[in-house]
C-alpha positions in Angstrom: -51.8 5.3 1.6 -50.8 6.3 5.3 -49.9 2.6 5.8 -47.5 2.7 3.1 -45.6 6.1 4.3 -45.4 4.3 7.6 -43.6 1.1 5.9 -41.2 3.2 4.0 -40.5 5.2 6.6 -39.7 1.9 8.7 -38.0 0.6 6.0 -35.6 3.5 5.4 -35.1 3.9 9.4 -33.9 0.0 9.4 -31.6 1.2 6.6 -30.2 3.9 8.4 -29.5 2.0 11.5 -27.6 -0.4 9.7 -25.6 2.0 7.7 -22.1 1.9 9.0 -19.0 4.0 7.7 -15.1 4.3 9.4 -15.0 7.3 11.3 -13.1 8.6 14.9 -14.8 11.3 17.0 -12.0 14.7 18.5 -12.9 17.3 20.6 -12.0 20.9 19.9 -11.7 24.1 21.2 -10.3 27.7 20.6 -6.7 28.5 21.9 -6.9 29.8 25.4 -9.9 28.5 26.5 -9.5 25.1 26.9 -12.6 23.1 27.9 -13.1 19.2 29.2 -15.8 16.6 28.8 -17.6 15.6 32.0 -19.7 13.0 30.4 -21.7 12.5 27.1 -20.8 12.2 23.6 -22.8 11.1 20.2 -25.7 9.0 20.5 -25.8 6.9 17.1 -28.4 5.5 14.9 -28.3 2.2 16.3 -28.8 3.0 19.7 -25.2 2.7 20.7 -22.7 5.7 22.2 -19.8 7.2 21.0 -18.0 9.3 23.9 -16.3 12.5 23.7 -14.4 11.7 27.5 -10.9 11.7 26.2 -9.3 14.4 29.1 -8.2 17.7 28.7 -8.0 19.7 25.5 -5.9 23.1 25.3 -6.9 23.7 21.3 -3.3 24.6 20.8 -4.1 24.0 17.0 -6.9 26.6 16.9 -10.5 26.4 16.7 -11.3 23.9 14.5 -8.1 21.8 15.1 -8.4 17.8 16.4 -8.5 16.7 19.8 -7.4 13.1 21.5 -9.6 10.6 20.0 -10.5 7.1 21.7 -12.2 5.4 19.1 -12.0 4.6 15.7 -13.8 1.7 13.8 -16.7 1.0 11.3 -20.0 1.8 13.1 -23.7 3.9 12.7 -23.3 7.6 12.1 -24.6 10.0 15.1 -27.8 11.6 15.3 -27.8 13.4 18.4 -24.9 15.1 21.1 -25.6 15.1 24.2 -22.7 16.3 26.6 -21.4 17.6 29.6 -18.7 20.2 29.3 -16.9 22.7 31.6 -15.5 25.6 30.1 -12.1 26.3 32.4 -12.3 29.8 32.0 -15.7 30.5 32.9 -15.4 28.0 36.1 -18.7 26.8 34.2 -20.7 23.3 33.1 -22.3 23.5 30.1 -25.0 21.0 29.0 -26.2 20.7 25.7 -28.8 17.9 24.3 -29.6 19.1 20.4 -30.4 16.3 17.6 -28.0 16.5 14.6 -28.8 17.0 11.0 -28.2 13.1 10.0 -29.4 13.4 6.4 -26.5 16.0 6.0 -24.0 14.0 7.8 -24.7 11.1 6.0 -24.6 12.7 2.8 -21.4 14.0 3.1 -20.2 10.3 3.9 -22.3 8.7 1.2 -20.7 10.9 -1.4 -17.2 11.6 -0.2 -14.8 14.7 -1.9 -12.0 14.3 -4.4 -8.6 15.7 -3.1 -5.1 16.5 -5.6 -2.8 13.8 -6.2 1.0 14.5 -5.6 2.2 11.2 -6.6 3.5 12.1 -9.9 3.6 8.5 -11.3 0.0 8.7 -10.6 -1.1 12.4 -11.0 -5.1 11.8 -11.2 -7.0 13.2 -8.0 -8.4 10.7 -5.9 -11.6 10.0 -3.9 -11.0 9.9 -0.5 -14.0 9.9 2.2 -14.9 11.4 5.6 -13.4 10.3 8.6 -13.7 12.4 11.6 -16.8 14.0 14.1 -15.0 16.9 15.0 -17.2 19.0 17.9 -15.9 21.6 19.1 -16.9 23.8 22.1 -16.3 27.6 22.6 -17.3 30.3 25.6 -20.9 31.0 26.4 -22.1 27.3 25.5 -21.4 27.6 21.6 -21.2 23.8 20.2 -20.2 23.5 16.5 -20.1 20.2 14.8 -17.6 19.5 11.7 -17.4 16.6 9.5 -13.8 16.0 8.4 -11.1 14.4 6.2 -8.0 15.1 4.7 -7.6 18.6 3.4 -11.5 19.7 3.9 -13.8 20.4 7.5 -17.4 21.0 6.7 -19.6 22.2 9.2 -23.0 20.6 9.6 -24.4 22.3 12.7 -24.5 24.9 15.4 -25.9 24.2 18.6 -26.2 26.1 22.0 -25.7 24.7 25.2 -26.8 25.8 28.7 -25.4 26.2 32.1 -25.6 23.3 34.3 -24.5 22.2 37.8 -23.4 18.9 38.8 -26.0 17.4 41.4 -23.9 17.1 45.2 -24.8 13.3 45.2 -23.1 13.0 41.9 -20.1 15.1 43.1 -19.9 12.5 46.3 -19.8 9.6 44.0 -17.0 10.8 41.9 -14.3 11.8 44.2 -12.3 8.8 43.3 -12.5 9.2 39.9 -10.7 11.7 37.5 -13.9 13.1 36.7 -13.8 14.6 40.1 -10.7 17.3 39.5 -13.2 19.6 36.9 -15.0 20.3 40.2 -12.1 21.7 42.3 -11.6 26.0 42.1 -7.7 25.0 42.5 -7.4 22.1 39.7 -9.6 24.7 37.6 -7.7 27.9 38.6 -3.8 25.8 37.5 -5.6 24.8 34.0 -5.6 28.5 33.2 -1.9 29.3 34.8 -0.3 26.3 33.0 2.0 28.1 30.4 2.0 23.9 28.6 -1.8 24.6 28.1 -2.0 28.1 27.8 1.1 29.5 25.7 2.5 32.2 28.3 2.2 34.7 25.4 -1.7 33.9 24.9 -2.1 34.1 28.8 -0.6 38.0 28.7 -2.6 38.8 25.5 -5.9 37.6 27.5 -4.9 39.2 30.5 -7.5 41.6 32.0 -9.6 41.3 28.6 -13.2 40.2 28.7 -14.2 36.6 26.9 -14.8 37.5 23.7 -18.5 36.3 23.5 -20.2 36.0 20.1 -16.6 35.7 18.4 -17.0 32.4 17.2 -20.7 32.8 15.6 -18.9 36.2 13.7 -16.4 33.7 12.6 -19.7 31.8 10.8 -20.8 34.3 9.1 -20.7 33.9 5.3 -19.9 36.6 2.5 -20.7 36.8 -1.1 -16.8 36.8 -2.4 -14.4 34.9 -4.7 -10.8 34.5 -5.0 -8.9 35.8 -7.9 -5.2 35.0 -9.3 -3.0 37.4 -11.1 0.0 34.4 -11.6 3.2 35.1 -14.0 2.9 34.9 -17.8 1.5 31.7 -19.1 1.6 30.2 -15.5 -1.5 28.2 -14.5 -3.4 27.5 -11.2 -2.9 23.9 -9.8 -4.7 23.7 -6.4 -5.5 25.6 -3.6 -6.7 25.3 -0.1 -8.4 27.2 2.4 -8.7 27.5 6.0 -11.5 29.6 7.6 -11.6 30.9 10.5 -15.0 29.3 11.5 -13.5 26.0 11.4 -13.9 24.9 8.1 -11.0 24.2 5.6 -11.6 23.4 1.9 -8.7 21.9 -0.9 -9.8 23.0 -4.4 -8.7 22.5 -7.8 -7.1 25.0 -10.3 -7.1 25.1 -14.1 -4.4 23.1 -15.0 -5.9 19.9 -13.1 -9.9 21.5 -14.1 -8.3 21.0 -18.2 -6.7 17.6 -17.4 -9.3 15.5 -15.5 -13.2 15.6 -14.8 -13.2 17.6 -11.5 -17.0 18.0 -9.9 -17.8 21.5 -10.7 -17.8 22.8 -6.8 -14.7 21.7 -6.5 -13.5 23.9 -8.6 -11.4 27.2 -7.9 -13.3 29.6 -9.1 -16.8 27.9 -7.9 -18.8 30.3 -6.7 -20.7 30.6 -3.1 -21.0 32.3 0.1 -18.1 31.2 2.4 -16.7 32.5 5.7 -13.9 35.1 6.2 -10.3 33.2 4.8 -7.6 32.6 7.9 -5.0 31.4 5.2 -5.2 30.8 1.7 -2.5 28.1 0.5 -1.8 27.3 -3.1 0.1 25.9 -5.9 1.1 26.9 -9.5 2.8 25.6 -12.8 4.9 27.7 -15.1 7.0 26.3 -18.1 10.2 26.9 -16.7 9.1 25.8 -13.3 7.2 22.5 -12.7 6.2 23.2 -8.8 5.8 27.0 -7.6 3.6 27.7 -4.2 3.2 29.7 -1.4 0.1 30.7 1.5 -1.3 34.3 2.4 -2.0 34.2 6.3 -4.4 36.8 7.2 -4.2 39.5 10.1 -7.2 38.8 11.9 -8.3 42.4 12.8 -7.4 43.9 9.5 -9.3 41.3 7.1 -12.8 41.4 9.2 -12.6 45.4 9.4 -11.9 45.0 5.5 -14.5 42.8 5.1 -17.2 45.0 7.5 -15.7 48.2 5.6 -16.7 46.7 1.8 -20.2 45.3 3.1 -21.8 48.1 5.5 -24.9 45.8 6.5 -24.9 43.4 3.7 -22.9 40.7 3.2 -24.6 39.9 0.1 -22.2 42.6 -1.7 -20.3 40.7 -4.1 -16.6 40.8 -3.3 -13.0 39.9 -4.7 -9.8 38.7 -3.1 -7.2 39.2 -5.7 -3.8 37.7 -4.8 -0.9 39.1 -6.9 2.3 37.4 -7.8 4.9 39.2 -9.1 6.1 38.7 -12.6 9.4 36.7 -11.1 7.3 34.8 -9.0 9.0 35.3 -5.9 6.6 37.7 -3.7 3.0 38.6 -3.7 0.5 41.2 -2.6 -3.0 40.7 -1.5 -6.2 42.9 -2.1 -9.8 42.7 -1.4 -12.1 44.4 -3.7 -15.6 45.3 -3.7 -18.3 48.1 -3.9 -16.0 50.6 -5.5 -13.4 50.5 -3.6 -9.7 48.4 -2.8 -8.3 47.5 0.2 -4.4 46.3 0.6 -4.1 43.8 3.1 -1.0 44.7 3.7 0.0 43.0 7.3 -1.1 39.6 6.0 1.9 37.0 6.4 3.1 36.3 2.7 5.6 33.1 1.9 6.2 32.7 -1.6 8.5 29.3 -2.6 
């Protein structure tokens, strides 16, 4: 009996090592703190390595957003990350060595996700399939790992690095290589000045302000809530997408496509489970008069978390409802969240209704 366990477990380690899909690796980090790789990268089922050294990355998209990448090709999935990484406004080297959930990355590969069509000679939704690592790096050693594609960033892991310092032999051997400048105070100290890395306007709003440790694991937290559409008369949902501000972005399908075509049921809409606080909300409708109607809800940051922490006083397992209201011309909006009694206008979130 053990003997057999051990040959299936051989057998389905071969089969992992030879599994192979088309995928790039980016780098990411949040706006204002941009970070570099000193060495290190994805180790990969077959033994080989993926790195993340691609130079300098400001995260002027936001945390979450792609980096540079330097590879891109059919090969092994990863199963560990094991990097080197200085974090420019700490002055700090951050190490972190953490295996990665491969089952989950794989899975998400294996199975791919089904994203809107807007080809109208061919309307049905199509499968498309995973093609970026995404890993992004905050303050205070946070790691987060993504699995991405068009239209939808799934994260598949959390992991924590440490403080490290770079040996003086190493330092010696490197000071003809471009490695070398993440070591200098100066080099270090201009990253942080340079208005084309840091927007001039981010660099006053951080101005004497601590680093804002433990925002990006409050950005992970999940909620119990659901989204809710009060469209025009006889109007229907057609898709909708969100972007959280964790990272993750999700493109989901409304009723008139749910009616139309066999959509898997958590792609749905109105599928319900625990997600992270919304940073926009972007969506489409269909009304008889009008084929193509749309528009996005961007959220003010501090006013949709102190709604959120206000309608779930130590439990985020409270059920609650976003309900986004267009008006009966369908030319404006208004945006509440709902829950335990009580209503909450959101009332400095950006609205664009077209």
């Amino acid at each position: 009996m053990l003997s057999f366990i051990f040959n299936s477990c051989q057998d389905k380690n071969k089969k992992t090592m030879k599994e192979e899909f088309k995928w790039k690796e980016s780098v990411s980090c949040p706006l204002g703190y941009p970070v570099d790789v000193f060495m290190g990268g994805l180790e990969l089922t077959d033994g080989s390595f993926t790195s993340l050294f691609s130079g300098l990355h400001p995260g002027l998209g936001g945390w979450g957003s792609f980096g540079r990448s330097m590879s891109h090709g059919k090969k092994p999935l990863p199963k560990r990350l094991n990097v080197i990484w200085i974090s420019f406004v700490e002055k700090t080297f951050y190490h972190v060595d953490a295996e990665l959930d491969y089952e989950k990355i794989a899975g998400l590969f294996r199975k791919g996700y089904y994203i809107p069509s807007y080809n109208e000679e061919i309307p049905e939704p199509f499968k498309e399939d995973y093609g970026t690592i995404n890993v992004g790096f905050a303050p205070g050693g946070v790691a987060v790992v993504w699995i991405a594609g068009i239209g939808r960033q799934i994260e598949v892991g959390r992991y924590q690095g440490v403080k490290t310092e770079i040996p003086k032999e190493q330092v010696e051997k490197l000071k003809d290589e471009p490695e070398y400048s993440m070591l200098r105070p100066e080099y270090q100290e201009s990253i942080m000045k340079n208005p084309g890395i840091i927007p001039q306007e981010v660099q006053d709003a951080n101005k004497d302000k601590p680093i804002p440790y433990g925002l990006w694991d409050t950005y992970r937290k999940k909620y119990n809530w659901k989204i809710n559409y009060e469209l025009p008369k006889e109007a229907e949902l057609d898709e909708m997408t969100y972007e959280f501000y964790n990272g993750e972005e999700t493109n989901l399908f409304g009723d008139y496509q749910i009616k139309r075509y066999q959509i898997p049921k958590e792609l749905h809409w109105n599928y319900e489970e625990e997600k992270a606080i919304p940073k926009q909300i972007s969506f489409r409708w269909k009304e008889k008069t009008k084929e193509n109607c749309g528009g996005y809800i961007k959220f003010n940051e501090d006013q949709i978390f102190k709604a959120f922490e206000e309608l779930t006083p130590g439990k985020a397992e409270e059920p609650l409802q976003i309900t986004i209201r267009i008006t009966h011309t369908g030319d404006d909006a208004s945006v509440w969240l709902e829950g335990n009694g009580k209503s909450i206008g959101l009332y400095k979130s950006e609205v664009k209704i077209f």
